[in-house]
C-alpha positions as CSV (number, residue, x, y, z in Angstrom):
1,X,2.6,-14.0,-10.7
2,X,3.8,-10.6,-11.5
3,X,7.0,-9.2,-11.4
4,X,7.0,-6.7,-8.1
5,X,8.7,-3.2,-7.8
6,X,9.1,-3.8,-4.0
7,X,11.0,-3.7,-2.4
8,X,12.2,-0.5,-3.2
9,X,14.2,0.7,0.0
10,X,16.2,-1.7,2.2
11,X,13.5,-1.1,5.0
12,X,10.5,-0.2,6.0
13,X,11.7,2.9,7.7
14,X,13.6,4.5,5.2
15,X,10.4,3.9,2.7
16,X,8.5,6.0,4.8
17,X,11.4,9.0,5.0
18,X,11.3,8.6,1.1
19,X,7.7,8.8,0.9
20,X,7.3,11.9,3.3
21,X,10.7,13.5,1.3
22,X,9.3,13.2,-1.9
23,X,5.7,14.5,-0.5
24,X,7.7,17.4,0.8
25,X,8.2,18.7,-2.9
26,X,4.6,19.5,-3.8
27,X,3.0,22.7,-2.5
28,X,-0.5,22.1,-2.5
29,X,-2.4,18.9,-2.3
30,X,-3.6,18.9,-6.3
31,X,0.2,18.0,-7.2
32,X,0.3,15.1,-4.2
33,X,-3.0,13.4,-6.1
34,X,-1.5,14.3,-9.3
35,X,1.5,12.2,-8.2
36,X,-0.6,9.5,-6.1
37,X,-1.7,8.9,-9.3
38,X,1.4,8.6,-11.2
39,X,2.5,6.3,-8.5
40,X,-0.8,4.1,-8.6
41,X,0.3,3.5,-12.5
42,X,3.3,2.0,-11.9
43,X,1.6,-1.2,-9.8
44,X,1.9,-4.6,-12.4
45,X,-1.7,-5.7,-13.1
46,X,-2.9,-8.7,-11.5
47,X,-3.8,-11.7,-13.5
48,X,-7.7,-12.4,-14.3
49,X,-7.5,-15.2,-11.9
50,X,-6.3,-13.4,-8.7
51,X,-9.4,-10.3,-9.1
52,X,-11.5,-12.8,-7.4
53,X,-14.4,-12.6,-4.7
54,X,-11.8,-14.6,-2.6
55,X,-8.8,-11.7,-3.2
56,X,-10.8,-8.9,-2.9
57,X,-10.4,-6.9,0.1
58,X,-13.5,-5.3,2.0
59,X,-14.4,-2.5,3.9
60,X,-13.3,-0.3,0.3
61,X,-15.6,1.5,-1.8
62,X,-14.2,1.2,-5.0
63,X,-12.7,-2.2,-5.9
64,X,-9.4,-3.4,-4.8
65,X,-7.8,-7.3,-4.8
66,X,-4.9,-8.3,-2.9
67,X,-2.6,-11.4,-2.6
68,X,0.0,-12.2,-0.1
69,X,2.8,-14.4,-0.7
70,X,5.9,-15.7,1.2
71,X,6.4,-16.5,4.7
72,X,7.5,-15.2,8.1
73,X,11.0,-14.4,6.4
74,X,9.2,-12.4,3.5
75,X,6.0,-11.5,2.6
76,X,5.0,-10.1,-1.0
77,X,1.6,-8.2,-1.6
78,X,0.1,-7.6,-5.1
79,X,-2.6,-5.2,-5.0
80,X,-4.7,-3.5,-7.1
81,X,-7.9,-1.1,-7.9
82,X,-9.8,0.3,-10.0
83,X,-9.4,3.7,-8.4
84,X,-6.7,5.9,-9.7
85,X,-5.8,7.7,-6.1
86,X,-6.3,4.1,-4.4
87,X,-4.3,2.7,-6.5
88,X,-1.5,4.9,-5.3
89,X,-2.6,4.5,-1.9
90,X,-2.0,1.0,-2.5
91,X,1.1,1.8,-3.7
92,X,2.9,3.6,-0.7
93,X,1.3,0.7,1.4
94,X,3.0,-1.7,-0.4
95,X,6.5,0.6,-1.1
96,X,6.0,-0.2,2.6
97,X,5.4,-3.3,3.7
98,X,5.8,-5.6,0.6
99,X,9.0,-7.9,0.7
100,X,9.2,-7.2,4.0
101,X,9.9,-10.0,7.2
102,X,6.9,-10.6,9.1
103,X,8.7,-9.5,11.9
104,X,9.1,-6.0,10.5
105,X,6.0,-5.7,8.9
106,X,4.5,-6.3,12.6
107,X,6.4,-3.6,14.2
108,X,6.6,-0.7,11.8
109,X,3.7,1.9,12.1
110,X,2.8,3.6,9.6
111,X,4.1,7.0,10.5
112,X,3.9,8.2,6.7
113,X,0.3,9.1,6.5
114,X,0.2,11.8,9.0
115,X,4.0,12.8,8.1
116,X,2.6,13.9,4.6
117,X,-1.1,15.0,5.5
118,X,-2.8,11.9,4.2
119,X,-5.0,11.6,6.6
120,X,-6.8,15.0,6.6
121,X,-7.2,15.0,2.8
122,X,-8.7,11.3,2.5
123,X,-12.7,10.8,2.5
124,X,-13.9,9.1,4.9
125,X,-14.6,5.8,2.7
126,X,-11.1,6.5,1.5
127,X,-9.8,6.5,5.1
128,X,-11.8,3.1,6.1
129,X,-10.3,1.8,2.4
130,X,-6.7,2.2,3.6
131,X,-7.3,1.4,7.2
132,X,-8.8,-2.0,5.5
133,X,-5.7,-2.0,3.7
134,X,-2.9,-2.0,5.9
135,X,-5.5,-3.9,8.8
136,X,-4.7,-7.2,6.0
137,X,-1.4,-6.8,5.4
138,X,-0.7,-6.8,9.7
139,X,-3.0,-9.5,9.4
140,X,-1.1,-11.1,7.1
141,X,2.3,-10.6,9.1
142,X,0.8,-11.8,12.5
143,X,-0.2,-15.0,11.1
144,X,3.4,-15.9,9.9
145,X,5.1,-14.6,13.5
């Protein structure tokens, strides 16, 4: 299993003022992809034996595996894609929501899409990828309530 960077803050709510403060330093949406980007590299690879069928989360256009781990005290999410900006949409997701309670994962929204203008500068497939995204991790916390 590999080593996760999450999580980051002590909660889920002062990940999301993070994310939105950090988003609040780029002027123009080419520096928030450039830095999506940057953020997407910093997830660990998954082993070969987790980019499975089984792992592999639908309703994205380009590829992306995830595994959750842990219980109704903490759950862990590895994730990956083989999109750059996905990949750091994965990211935030998991900066998030990964090594989080199921309890907290269950109540907390996530507020920091619109606070930094994410959803009015995803595609459509893009938007239906993370709506996919964060629909498995709930799912994931629901069934360990």
């Amino acid at each position: 299993m590999p080593a996760s960077p999450f999580p980051i803050e002590t909660s889920a709510t002062d990940a999301q003022v993070a994310i939105r403060d950090e988003f609040a330093f780029f002027g123009d949406w080419s520096e928030r992809y450039q830095y999506l980007i940057d953020l997407g590299r910093k997830l660990p690879d998954l082993p070969a034996e987790w980019k499975t069928e089984e792992h592999r989360l639908h309703g994205c256009q380009s590829m992306v595996w995830i595994v959750a781990e842990g219980g109704r005290d903490r759950l862990d999410f590895h994730a990956i894609s083989d999109s750059a900006i996905v990949s750091g949409l994965i990211y935030l997701a998991l900066r998030v929501y990964s090594g989080r309670s199921a309890a907290e994962i269950a109540r907390t929204d996530a507020d920091y899409i619109a606070d930094i203008g994410l959803a009015r500068h995803l595609s459509p497939t893009r938007s239906n990828g993370l709506a996919a995204l964060l629909g498995f991790i709930r799912d994931q916390a629901q069934r360990h309530l």
